[in-house]
C-alpha positions in Angstrom: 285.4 26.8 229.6 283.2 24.5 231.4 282.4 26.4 234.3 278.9 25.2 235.9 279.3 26.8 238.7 280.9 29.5 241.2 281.7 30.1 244.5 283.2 32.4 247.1 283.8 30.3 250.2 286.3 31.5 253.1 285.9 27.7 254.0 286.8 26.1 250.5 285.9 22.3 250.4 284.0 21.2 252.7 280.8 18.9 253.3 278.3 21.5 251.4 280.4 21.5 248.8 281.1 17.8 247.8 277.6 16.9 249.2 275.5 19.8 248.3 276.5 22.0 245.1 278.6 19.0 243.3 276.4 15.9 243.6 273.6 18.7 243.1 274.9 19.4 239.8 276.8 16.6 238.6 280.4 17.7 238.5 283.7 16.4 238.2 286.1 18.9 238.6 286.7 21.4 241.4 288.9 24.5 240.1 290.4 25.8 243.9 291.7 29.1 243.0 294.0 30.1 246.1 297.9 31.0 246.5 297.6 29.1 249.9 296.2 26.5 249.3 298.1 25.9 245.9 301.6 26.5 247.5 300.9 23.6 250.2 300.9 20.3 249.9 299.3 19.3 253.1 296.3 21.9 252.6 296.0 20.3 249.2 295.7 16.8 250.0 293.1 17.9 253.0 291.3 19.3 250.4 291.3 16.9 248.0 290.3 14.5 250.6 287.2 16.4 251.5 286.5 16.6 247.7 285.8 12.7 247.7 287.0 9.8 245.6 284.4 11.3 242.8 285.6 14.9 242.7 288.9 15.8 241.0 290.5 18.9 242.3 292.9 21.1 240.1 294.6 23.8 242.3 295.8 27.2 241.0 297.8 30.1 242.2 296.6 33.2 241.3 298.8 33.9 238.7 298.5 30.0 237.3 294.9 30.6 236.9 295.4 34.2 235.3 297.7 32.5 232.5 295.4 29.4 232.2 292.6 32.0 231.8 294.3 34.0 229.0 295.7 31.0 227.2 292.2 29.4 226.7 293.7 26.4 229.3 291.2 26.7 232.7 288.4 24.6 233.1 288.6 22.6 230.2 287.6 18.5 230.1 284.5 17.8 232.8 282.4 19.9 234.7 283.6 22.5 236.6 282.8 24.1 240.1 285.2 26.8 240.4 285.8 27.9 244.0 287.3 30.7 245.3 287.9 32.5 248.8 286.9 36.6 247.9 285.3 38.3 245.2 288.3 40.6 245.1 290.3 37.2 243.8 287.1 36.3 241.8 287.6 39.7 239.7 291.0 39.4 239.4 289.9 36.6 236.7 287.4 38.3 235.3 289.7 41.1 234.3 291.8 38.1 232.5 288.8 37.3 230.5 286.8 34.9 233.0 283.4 34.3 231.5 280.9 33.3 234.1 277.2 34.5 234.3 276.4 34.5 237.6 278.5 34.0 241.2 277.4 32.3 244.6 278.5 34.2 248.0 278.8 31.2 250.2 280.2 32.0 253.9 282.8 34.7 254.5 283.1 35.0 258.0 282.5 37.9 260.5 285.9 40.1 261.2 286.0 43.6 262.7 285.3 45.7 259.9 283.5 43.7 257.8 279.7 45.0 256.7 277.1 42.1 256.9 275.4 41.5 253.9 274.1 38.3 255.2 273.7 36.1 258.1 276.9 34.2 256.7 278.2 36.9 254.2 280.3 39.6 255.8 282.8 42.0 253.5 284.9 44.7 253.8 285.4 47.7 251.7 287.7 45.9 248.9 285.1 43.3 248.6 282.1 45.6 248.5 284.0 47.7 245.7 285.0 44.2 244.1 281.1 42.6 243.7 280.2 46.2 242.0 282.5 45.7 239.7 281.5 42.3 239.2 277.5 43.5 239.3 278.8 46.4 237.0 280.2 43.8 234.3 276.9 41.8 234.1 277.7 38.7 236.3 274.5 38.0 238.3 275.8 37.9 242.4 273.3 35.9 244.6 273.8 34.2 247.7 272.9 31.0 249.0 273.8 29.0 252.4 273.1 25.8 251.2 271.6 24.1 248.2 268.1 24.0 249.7 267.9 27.2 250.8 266.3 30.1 248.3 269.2 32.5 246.7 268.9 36.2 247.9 270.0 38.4 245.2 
């Protein structure tokens, strides 16, 4: 896999995205992990569309990206900035056999019952169990706002 980068974003493609992390680092390839998004072809082509004419998105289901995962097919042929909503979904792939060594919390909003970690990252118990697990397997969790700002680890 050609993974460069990784995100948690409740927001998914949006101008931080295309104009920040992905000119930042030079990639091609957007991997949108999402049964939503993957299962709708108006929410695709919005996000495609906020991807840019230089930015190729490939989207997955859940279970699409589980099998591409365990068949050796995700992320292959560019640079990839894989992009997800939770870290609960994120470690559903890591359990597949996802190899990644570190993970950016970008936003996930404020909702009753969410603890705040950040001023823009807010999760609730299943994600707080979920980035242990992630800490617990030795992928490096830090989060950023924007590609300027510092990470906080």
């Amino acid at each position: 896999m050609t993974i460069e980068f990784t995100r948690t974003d409740d927001r998914f493609i949006h101008g931080q995205v295309t104009t920040g992390w992905a000119r930042q680092m030079d990639i091609n390839k957007i991997a949108l992990v999402n049964n939503g998004i993957a299962n709708n072809a108006t929410l695709k082509k919005l996000q495609q569309l906020s991807a840019g004419n230089d930015v190729e998105v490939e989207f997955y289901t859940m279970e699409e990206a589980k099998s591409a995962i365990r068949t050796d097919h995700f992320c292959k042929d560019g640079k990839y900035f894989l992009l997800l909503e939770t870290p609960v979904d994120l470690l559903e792939l890591v359990k597949e056999g996802l190899s990644i060594a570190e993970v950016n919390l970008g936003n996930l909003h404020f909702e009753p019952g969410k603890k705040k970690i950040t001023n823009w990252v807010f999760v609730n118990q299943e994600q707080l169990g979920a980035l242990k697990k992630i800490d617990q397997v030795g992928i490096r969790l830090s989060a950023q706002w924007v590609v300027a700002s510092d990470a906080i680890d």
